[in-house]
KOLKEFI-886673 format. One record per atom (N, C-alpha, C): residue in three letters; atom name; z, x, y. Coordinates in nm, 4 decimals, decimal comma. Last residue first. Layout:
<atoms>
ATOM  ALA  CA  Z  X  Y
...
</atoms>
This chain:
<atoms>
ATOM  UNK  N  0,3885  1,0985  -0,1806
ATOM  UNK  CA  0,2553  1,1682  -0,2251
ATOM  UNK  C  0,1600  1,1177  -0,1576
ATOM  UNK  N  0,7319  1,0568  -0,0473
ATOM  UNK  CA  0,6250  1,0039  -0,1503
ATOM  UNK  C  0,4509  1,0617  -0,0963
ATOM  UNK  N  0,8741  1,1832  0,0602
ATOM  UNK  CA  0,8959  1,2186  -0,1120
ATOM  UNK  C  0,7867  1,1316  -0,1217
ATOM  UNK  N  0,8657  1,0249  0,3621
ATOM  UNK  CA  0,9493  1,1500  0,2906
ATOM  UNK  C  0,9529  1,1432  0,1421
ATOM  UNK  N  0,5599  0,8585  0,4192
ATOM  UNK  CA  0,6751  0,8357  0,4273
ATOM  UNK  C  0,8002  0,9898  0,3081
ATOM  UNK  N  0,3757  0,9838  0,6683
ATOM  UNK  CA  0,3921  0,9957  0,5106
ATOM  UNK  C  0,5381  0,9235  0,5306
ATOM  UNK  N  0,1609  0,9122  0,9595
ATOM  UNK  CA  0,2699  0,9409  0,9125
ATOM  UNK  C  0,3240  0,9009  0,7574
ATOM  UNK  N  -0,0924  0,9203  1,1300
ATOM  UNK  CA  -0,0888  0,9408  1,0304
ATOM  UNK  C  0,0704  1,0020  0,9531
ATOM  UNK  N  -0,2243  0,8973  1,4327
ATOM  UNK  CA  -0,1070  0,9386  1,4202
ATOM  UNK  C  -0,1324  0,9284  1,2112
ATOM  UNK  N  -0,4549  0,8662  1,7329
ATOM  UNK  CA  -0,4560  0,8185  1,5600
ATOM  UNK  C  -0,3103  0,9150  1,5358
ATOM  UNK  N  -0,4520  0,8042  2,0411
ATOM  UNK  CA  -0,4218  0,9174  1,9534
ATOM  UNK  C  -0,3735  0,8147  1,7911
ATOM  UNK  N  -0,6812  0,8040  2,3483
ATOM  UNK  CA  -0,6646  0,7315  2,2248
ATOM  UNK  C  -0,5480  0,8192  2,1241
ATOM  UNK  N  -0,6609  0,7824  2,6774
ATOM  UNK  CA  -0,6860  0,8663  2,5242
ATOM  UNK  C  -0,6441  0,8335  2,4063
ATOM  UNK  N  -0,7617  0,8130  2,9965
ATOM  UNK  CA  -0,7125  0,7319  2,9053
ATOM  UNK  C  -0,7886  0,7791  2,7613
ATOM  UNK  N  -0,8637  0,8730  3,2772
ATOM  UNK  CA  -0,7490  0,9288  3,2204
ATOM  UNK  C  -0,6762  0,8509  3,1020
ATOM  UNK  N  -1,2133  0,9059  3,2386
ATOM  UNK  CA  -1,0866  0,8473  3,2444
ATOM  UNK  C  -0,9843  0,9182  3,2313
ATOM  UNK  N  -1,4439  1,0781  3,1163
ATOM  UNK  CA  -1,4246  1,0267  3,2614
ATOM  UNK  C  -1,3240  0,9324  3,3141
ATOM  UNK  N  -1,4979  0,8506  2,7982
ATOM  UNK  CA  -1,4459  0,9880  2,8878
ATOM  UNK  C  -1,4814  0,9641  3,0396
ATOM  UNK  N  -1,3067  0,7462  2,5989
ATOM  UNK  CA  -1,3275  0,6681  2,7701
ATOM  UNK  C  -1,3307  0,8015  2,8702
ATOM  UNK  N  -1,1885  0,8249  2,3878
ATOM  UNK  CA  -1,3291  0,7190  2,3759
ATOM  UNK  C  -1,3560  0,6933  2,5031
ATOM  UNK  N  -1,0875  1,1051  2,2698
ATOM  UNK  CA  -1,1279  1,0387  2,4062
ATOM  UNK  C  -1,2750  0,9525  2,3797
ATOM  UNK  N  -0,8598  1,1088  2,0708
ATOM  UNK  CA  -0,9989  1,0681  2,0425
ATOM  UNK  C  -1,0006  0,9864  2,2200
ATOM  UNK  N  -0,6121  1,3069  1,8917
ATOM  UNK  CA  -0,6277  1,2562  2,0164
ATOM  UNK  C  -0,8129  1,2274  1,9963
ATOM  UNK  N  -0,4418  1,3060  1,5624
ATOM  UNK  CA  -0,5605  1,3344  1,6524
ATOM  UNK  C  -0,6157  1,2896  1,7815
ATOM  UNK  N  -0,2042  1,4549  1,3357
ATOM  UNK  CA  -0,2284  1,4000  1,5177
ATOM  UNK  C  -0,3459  1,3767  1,5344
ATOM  UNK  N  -0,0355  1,3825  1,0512
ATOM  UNK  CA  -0,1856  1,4519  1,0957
ATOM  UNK  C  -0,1224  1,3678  1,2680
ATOM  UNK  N  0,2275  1,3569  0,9761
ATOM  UNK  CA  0,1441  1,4224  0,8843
ATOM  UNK  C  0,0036  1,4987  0,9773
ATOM  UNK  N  0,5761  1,3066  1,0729
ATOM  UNK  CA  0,3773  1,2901  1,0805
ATOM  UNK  C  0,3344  1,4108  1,0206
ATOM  UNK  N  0,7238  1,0807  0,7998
ATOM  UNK  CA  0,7143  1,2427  0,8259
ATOM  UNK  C  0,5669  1,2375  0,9475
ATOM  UNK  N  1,0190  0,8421  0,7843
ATOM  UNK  CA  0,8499  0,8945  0,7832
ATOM  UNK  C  0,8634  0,9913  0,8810
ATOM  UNK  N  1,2652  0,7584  0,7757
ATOM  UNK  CA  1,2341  0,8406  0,6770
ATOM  UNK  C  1,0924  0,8751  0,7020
ATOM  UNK  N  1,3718  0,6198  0,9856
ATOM  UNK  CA  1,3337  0,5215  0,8334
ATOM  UNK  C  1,2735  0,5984  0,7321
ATOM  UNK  N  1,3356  0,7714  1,1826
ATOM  UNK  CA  1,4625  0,7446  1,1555
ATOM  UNK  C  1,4822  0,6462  1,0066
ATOM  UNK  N  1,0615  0,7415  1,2412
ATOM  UNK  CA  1,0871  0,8890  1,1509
ATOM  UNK  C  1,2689  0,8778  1,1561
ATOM  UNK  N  1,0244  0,5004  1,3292
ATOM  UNK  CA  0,9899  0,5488  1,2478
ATOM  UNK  C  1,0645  0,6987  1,1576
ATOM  UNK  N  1,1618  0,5796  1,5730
ATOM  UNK  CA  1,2449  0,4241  1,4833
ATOM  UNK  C  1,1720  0,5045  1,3333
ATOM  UNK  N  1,0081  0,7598  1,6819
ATOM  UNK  CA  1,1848  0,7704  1,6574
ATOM  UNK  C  1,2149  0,6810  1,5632
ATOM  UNK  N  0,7537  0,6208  1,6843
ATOM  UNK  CA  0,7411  0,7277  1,6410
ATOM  UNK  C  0,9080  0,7939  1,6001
ATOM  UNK  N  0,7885  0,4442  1,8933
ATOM  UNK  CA  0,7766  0,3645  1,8222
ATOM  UNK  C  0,8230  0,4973  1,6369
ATOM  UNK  N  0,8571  0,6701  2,0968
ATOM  UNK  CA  0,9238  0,5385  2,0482
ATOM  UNK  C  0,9239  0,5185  1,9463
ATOM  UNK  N  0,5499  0,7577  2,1463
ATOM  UNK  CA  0,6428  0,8539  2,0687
ATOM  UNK  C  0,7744  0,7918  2,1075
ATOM  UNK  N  0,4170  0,5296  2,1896
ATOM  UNK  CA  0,4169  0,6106  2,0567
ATOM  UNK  C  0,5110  0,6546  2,0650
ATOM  UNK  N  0,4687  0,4710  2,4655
ATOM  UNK  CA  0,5172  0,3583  2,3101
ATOM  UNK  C  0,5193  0,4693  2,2151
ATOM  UNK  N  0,4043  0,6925  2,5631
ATOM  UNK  CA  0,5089  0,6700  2,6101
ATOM  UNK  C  0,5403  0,5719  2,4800
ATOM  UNK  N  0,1160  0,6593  2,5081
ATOM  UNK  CA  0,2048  0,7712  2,4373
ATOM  UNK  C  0,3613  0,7361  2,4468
ATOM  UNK  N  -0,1245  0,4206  2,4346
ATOM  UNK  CA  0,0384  0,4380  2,5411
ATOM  UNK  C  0,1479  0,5547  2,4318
ATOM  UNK  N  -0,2720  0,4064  2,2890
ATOM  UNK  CA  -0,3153  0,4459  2,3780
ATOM  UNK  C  -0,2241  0,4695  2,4893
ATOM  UNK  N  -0,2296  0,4397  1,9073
ATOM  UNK  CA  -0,2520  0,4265  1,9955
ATOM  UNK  C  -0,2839  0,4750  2,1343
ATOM  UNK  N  -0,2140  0,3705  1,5512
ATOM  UNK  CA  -0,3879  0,3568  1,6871
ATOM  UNK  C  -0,2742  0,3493  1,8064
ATOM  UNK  N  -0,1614  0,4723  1,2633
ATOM  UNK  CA  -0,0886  0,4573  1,4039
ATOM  UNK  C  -0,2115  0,5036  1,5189
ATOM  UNK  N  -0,1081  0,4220  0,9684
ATOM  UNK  CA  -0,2074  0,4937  1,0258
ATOM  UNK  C  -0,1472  0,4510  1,1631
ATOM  UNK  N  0,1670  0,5300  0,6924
ATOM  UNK  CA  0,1002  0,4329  0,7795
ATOM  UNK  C  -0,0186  0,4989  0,9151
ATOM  UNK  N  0,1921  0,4838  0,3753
ATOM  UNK  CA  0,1299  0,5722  0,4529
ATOM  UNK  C  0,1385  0,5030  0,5792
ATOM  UNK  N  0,4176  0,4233  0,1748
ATOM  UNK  CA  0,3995  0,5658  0,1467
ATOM  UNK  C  0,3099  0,6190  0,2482
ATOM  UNK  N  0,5833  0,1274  0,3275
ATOM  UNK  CA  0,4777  0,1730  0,2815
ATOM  UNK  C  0,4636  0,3253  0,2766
ATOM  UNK  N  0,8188  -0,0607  0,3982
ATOM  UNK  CA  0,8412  0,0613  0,3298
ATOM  UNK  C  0,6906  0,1429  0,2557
ATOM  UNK  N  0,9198  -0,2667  0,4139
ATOM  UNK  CA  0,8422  -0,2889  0,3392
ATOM  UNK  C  0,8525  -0,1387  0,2729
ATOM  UNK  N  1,0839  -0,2434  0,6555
ATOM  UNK  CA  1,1779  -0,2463  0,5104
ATOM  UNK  C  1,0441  -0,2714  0,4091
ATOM  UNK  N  0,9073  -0,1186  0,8734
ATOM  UNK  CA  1,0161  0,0135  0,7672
ATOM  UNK  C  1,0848  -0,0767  0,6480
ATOM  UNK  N  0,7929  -0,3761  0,9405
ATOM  UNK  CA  0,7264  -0,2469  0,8217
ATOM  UNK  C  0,8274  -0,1353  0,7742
ATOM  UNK  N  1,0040  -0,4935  1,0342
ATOM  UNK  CA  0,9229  -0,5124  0,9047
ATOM  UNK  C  0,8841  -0,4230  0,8199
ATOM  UNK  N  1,0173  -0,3417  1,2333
ATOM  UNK  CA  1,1478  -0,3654  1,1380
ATOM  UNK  C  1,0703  -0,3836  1,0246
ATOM  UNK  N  0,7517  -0,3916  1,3490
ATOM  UNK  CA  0,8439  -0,2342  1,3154
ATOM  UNK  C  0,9383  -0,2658  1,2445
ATOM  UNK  N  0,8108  -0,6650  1,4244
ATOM  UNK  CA  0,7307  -0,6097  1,3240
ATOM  UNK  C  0,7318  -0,4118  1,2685
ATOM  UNK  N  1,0696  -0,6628  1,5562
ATOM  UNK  CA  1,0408  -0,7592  1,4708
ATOM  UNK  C  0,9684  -0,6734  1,3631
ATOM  UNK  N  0,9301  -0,4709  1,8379
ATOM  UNK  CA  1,0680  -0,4647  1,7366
ATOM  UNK  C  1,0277  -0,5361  1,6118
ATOM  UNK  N  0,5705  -0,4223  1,8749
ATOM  UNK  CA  0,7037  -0,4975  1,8484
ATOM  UNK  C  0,8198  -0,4497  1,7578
ATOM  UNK  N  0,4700  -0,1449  1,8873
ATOM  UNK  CA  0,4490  -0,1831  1,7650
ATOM  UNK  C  0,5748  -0,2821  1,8280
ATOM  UNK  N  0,3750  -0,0951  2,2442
ATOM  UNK  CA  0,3747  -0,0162  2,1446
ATOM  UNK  C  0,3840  -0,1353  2,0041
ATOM  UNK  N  0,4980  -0,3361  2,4897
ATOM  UNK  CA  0,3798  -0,1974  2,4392
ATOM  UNK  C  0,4365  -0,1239  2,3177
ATOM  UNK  N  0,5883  -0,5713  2,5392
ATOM  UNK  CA  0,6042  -0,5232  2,3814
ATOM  UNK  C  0,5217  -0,3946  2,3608
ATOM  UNK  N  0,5769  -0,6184  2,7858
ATOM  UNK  CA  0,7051  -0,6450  2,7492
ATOM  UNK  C  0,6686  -0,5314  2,6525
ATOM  UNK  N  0,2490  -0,4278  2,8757
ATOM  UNK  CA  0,3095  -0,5624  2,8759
ATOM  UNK  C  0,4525  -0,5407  2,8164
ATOM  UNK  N  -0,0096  -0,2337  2,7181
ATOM  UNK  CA  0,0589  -0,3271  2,8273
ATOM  UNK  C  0,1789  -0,4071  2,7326
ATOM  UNK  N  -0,0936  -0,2093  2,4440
ATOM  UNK  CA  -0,0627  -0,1189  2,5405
ATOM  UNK  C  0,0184  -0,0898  2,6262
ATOM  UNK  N  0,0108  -0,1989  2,0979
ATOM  UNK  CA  -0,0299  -0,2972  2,2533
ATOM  UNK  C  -0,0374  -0,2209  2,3358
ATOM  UNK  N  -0,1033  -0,0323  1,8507
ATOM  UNK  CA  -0,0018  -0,0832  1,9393
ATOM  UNK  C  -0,0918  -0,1303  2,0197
ATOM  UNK  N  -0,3212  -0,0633  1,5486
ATOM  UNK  CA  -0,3166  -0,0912  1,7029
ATOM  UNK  C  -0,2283  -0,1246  1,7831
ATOM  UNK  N  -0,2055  0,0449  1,2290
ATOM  UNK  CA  -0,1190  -0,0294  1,3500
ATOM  UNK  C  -0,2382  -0,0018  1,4504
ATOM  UNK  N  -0,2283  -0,0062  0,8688
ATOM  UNK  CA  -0,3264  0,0462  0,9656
ATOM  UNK  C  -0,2077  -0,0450  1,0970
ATOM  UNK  N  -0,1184  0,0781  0,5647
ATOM  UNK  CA  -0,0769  -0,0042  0,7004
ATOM  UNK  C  -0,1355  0,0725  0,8303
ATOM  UNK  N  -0,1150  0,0640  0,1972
ATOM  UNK  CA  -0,1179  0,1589  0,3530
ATOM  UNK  C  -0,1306  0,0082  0,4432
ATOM  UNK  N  0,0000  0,0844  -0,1164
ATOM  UNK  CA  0,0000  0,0000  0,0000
ATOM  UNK  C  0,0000  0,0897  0,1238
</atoms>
């Protein structure tokens, strides 16, 4: 079981909602993929996470809007002991 995320950007809930972040750490998946464009959420959303035991594995920043100051970053986090 993997788990692809698009955080929000904007608004109250930028990044992965409480609720559904809870969710996913008690589901407890071995991969999850992490789309986003608000670093400030990520690396948040990225504490709760790696406080539920997930490792990051890969970074990749992807400027889809060049001539902007806006950057995409794919995240790829393992969960600890599992393959």
């Amino acid at each position: 079981m993997e788990f692809s995320f698009g955080a929000d950007r904007l608004g109250l809930h930028a990044g992965i909602h409480k609720k559904a972040l809870a969710g996913l750490c008690a589901l407890a998946p071995p991969r999850i993929i992490y789309v986003s464009c608000n670093v400030h959420a990520l690396a948040g959303d990225l504490c709760v996470l790696g406080q539920a035991g997930y490792g990051v594995r890969r970074v990749q920043p992807i400027d889809m809007f060049p001539q902007t100051p806006h950057c995409e970053v794919v995240v790829e986090l393992c969960k600890q002991g599992a393959r």
